[in-house]
TORTIKOL-875596 format. One record per residue (C-alpha): residue number from 1; chain; y, x, z. Coordinates in steps of 0.5 Angstrom, whole numbers, plus 2048, in hexadecimal, padded with zeros to 3 digits. Last residue first. Layout:
<nodes>
+-------+------+-----+-----+-----+
! torfi ! vogu !   Y !   X !   Z !
+-------+------+-----+-----+-----+
!   NUM !    A !   Y !   X !   Z !
...
+-------+------+-----+-----+-----+
</nodes>
This chain:
<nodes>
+-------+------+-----+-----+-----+
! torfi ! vogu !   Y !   X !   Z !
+-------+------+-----+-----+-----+
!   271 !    A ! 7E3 ! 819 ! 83B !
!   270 !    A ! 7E7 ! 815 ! 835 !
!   269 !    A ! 7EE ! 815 ! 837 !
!   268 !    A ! 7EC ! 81E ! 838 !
!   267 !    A ! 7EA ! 81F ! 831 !
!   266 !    A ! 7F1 ! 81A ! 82E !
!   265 !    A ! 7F5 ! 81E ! 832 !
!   264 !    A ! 7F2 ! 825 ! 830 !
!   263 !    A ! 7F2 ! 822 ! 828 !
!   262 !    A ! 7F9 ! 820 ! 829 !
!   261 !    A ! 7FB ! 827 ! 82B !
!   260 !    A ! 7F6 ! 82B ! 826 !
!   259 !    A ! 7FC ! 827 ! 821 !
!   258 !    A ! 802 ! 828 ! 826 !
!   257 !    A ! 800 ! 830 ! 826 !
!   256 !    A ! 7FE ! 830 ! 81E !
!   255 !    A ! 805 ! 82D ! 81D !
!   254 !    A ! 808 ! 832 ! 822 !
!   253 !    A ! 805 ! 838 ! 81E !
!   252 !    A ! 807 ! 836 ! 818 !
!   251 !    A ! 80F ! 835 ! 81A !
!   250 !    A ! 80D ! 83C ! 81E !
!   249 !    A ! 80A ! 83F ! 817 !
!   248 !    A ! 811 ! 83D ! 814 !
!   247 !    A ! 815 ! 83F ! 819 !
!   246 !    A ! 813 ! 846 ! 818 !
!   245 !    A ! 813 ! 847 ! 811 !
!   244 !    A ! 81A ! 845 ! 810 !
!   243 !    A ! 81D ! 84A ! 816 !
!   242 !    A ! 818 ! 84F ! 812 !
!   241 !    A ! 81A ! 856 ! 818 !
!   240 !    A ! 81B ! 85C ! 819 !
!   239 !    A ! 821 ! 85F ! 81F !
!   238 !    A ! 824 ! 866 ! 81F !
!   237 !    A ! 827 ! 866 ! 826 !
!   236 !    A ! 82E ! 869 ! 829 !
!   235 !    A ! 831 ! 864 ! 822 !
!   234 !    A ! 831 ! 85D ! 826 !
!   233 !    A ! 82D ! 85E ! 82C !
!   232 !    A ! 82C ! 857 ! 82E !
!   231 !    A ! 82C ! 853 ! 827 !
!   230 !    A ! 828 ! 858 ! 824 !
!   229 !    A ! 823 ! 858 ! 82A !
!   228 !    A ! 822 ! 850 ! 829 !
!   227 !    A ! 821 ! 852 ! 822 !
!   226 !    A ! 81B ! 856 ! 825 !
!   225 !    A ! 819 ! 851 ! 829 !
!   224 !    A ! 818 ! 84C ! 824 !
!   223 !    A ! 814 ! 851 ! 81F !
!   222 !    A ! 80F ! 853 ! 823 !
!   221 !    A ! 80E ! 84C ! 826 !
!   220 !    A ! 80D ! 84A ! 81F !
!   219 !    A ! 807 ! 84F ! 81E !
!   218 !    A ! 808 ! 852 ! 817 !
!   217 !    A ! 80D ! 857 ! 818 !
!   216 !    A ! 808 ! 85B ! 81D !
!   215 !    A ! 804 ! 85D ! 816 !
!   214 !    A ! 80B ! 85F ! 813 !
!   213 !    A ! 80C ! 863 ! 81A !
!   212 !    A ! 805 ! 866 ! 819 !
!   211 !    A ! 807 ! 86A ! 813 !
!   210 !    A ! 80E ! 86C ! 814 !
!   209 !    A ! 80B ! 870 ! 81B !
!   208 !    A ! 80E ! 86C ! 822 !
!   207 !    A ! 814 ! 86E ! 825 !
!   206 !    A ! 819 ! 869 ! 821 !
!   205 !    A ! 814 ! 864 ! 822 !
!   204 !    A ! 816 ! 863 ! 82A !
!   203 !    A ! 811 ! 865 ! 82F !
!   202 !    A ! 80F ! 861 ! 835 !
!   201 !    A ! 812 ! 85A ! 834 !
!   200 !    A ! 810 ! 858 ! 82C !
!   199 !    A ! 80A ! 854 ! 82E !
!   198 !    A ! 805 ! 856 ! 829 !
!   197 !    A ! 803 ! 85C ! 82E !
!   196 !    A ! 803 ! 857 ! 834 !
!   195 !    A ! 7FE ! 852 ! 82F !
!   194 !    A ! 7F8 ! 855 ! 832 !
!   193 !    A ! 7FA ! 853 ! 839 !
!   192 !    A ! 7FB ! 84C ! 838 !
!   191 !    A ! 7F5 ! 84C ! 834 !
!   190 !    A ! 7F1 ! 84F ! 83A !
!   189 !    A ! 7F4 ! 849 ! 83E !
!   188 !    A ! 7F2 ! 844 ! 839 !
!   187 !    A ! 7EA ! 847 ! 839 !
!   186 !    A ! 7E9 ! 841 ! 83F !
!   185 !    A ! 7EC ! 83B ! 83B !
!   184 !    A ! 7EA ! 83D ! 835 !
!   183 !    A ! 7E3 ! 83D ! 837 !
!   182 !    A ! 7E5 ! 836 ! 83A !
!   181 !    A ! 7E6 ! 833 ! 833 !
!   180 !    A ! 7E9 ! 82D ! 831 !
!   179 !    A ! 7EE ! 82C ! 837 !
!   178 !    A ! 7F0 ! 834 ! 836 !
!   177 !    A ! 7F1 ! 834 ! 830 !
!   176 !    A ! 7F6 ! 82E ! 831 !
!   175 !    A ! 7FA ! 832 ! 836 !
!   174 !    A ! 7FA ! 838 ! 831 !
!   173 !    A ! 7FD ! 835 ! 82B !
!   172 !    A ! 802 ! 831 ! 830 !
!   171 !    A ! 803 ! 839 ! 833 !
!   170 !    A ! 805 ! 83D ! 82C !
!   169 !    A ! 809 ! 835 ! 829 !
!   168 !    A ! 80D ! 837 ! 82F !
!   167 !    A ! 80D ! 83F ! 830 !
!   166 !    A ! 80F ! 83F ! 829 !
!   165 !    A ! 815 ! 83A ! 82A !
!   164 !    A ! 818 ! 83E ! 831 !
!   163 !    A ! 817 ! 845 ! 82C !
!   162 !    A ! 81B ! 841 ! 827 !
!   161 !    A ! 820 ! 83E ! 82C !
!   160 !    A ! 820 ! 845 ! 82E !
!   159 !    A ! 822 ! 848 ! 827 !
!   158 !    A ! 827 ! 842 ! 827 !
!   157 !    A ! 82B ! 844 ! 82D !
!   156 !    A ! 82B ! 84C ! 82B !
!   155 !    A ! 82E ! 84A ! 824 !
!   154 !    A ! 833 ! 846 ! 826 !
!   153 !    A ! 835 ! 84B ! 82C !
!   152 !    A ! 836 ! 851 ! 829 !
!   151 !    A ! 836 ! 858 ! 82B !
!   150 !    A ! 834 ! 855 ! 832 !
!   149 !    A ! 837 ! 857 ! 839 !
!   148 !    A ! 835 ! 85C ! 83C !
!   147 !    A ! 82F ! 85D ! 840 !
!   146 !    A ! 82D ! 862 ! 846 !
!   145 !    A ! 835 ! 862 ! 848 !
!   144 !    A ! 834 ! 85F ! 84F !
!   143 !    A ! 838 ! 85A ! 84D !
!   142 !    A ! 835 ! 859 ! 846 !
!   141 !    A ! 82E ! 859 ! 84A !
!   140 !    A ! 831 ! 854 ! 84E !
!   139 !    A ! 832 ! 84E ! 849 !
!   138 !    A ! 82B ! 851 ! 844 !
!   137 !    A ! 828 ! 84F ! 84B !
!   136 !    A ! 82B ! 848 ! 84C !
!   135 !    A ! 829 ! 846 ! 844 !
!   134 !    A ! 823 ! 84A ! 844 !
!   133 !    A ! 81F ! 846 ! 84A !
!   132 !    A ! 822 ! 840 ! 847 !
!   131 !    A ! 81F ! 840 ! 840 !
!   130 !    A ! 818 ! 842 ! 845 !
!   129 !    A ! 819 ! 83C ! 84A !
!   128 !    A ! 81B ! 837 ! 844 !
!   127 !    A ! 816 ! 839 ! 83F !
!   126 !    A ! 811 ! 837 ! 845 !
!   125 !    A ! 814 ! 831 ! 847 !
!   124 !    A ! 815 ! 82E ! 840 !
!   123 !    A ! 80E ! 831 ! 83E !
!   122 !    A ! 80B ! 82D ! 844 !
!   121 !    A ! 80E ! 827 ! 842 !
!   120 !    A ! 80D ! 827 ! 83B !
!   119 !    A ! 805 ! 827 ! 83B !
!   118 !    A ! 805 ! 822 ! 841 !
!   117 !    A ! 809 ! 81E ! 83C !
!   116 !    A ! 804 ! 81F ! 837 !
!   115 !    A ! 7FF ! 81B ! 83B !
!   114 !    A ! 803 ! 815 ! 83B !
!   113 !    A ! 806 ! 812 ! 841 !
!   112 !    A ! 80A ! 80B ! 841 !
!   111 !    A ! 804 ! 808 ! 842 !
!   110 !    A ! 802 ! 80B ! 849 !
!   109 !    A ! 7FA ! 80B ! 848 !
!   108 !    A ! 7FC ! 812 ! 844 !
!   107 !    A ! 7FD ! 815 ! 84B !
!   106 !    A ! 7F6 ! 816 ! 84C !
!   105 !    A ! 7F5 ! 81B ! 847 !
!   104 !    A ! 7F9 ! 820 ! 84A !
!   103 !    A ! 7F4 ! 826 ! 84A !
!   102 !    A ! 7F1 ! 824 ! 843 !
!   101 !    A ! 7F8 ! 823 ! 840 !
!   100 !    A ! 7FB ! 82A ! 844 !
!    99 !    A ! 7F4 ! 82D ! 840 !
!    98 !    A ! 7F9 ! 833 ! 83F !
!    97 !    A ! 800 ! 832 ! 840 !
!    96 !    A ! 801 ! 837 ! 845 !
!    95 !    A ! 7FF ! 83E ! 843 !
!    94 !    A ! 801 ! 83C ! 83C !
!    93 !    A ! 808 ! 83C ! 83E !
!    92 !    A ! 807 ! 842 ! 842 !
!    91 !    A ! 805 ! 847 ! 83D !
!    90 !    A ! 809 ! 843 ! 837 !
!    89 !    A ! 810 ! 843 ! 83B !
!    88 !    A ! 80F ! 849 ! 83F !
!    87 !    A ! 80F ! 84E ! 83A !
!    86 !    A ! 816 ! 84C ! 838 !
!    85 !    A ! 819 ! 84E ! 83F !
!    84 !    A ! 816 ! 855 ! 83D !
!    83 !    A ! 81B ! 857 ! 838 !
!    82 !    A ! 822 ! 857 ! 83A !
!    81 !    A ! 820 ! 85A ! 841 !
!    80 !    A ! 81A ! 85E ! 83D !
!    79 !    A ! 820 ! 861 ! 839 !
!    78 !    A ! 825 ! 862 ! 83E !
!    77 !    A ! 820 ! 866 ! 843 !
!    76 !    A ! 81D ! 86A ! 83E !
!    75 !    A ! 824 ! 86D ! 83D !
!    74 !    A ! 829 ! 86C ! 837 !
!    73 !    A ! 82B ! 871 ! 831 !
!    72 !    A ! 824 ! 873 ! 831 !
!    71 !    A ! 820 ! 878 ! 833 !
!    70 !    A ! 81E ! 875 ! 839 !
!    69 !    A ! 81A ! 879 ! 83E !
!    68 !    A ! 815 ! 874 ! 842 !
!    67 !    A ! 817 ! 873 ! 84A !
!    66 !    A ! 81A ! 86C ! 848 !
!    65 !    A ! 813 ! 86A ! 847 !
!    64 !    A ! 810 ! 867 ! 84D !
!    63 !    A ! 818 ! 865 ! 850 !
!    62 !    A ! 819 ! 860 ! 849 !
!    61 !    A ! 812 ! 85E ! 84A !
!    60 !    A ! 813 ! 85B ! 851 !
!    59 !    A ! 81B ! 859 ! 84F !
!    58 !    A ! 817 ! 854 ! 84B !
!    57 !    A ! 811 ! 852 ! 84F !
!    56 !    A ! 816 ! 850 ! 855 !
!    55 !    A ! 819 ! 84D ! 850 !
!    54 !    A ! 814 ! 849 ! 84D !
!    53 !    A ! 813 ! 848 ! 855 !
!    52 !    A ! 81A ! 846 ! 857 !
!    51 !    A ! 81B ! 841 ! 851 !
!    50 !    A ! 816 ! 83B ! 853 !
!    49 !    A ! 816 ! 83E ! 85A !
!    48 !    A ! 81D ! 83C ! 85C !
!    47 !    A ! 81A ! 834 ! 85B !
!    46 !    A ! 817 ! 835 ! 863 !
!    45 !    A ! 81B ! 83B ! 866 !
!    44 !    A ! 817 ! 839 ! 86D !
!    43 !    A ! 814 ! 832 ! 86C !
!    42 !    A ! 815 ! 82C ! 867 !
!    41 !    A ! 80E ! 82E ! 862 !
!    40 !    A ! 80E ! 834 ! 85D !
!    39 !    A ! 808 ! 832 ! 859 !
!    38 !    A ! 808 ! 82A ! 85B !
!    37 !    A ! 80F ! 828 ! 85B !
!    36 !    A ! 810 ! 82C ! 855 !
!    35 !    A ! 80C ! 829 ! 852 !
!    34 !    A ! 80E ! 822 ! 854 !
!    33 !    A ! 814 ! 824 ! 851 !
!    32 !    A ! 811 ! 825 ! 84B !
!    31 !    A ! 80E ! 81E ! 84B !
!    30 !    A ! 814 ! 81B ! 84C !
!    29 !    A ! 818 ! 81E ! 847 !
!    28 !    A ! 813 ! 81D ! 842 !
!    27 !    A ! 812 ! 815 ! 844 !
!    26 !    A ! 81B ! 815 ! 843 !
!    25 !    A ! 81B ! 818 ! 83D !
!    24 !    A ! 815 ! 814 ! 83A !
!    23 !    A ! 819 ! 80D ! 83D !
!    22 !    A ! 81E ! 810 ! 839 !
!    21 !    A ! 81B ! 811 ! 832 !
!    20 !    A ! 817 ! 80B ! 832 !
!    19 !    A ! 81E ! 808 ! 834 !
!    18 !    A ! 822 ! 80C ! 82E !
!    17 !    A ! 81B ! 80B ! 829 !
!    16 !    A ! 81C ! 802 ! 82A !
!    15 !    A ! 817 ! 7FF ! 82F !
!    14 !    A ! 812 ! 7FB ! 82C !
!    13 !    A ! 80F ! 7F8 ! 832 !
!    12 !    A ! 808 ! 7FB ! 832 !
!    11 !    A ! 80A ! 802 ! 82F !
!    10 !    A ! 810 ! 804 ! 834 !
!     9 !    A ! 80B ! 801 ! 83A !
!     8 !    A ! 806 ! 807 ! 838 !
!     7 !    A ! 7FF ! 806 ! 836 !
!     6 !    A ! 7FA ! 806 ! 83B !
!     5 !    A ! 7F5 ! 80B ! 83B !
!     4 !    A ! 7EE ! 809 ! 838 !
!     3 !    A ! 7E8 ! 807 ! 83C !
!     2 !    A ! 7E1 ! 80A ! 83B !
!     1 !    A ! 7DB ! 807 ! 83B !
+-------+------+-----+-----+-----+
</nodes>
């Protein structure tokens, strides 16, 4: 026999949206600070962690590569500077979420608690310490005259909410994959490798030959990435991208995640 999750107090009493959308806040917030807890725990540098390792992998990176001759109008260690922290969002935000509602499932005796807020708090933390880790680092690498400040500051901002929106729907598709099925949730870290040369980090369009750019094109990630690029480099770097088609097949793709999602939820409640 099984025994179905409580429902949230939100639905038994009848609560307006703003208070069902507050408590939510409140019960996302906690469970990402309980996580935090838990990953990093109180002692030594503790929460630091959060930021200190996407960067130390950063400047990592950065210091491998750096020795390639670029012949560009910037260096090698610029443009991963620029580029990598990117990566970090979809890489390690699927890392951390799969089977988070199968490992947690006893927080959802807590009726406040529902499985997709598990699901939020640990994007929202991952999110946080890789956007913080670029956002510190971009700072120094100014002052150290590595970076520059951007060509345009819109643009660049709404292409990494657009890479940040990808890496979103990217990793909901993947969490829930993994709760259906446990082969995905072994062979996730090989696609996760597979999909490095349709990430847009380690080589920029520009350098590749015309007829496999506009099969690269296709991939959404592809193209968010690179308009990103074009809000950063300005005119020092040929950017390609269908700004239009990208936020289409992103939209697609977290309908689908939130879709997969409720069926994952749905799989996991039942067992």
């Amino acid at each position: 026999m099984t025994a179905e999750a409580p429902r949230s107090p939100a639905v038994e009493t009848g609560l307006g949206f703003w208070e069902q959308l507050r408590i939510q806040r409140r019960v996302i917030w906690a469970l990402t600070m309980r996580e935090t807890i838990t990953r990093f725990g109180r002692e030594g540098l503790g929460a630091i962690w959060l930021v200190a390792e996407p960067s130390m992998f950063i400047v990592g990176v950065m210091v491998i590569f750096s020795h390639i001759e670029s012949h560009a109008t910037f260096s090698v260690a610029e443009y991963l500077a620029v580029s990598y922290p990117t990566l970090l969002f979809w890489r390690n935000g699927t890392g951390r979420v799969t089977k988070a509602i199968e490992i947690n499932r006893a927080l959802l005796h807590h009726q406040p608690i529902r499985p997709m807020d598990i699901i939020y708090s640990r994007i929202l933390l991952e999110f946080s310490g890789s956007a913080g880790a670029f956002f510190i680092l971009y700072l120094i690498f100014v002052q150290l005259g590595i970076c520059t400040w951007p060509a345009d500051v819109l643009t660049m901002a709404l292409g990494y909410l657009l890479v940040i929106w990808f890496s979103f729907a990217f990793v909901l598709i993947m969490a829930a994959l993994a709760e259906l099925s446990e082969t995905v949730e072994r062979v996730s870290h090989i696609i996760l490798y597979l999909m490095l040369p349709f990430s847009g980090v380690f080589l920029p369009l520009y350098a590749v030959p015309e007829q496999f750019r506009e099969i690269l094109l296709y991939f959404p990630l592809v193209d968010v990435v690179e308009y990103f690029h074009s809000g950063y480099y300005g005119d020092r770097m040929t950017t390609y991208y269908h700004l239009g088609y990208s936020m289409f097949v992103i939209l697609a793709m977290t309908l689908f995640g939130y879709a997969l999602t409720n069926i994952a939820i749905r799989r996991v409640q039942s067992n």
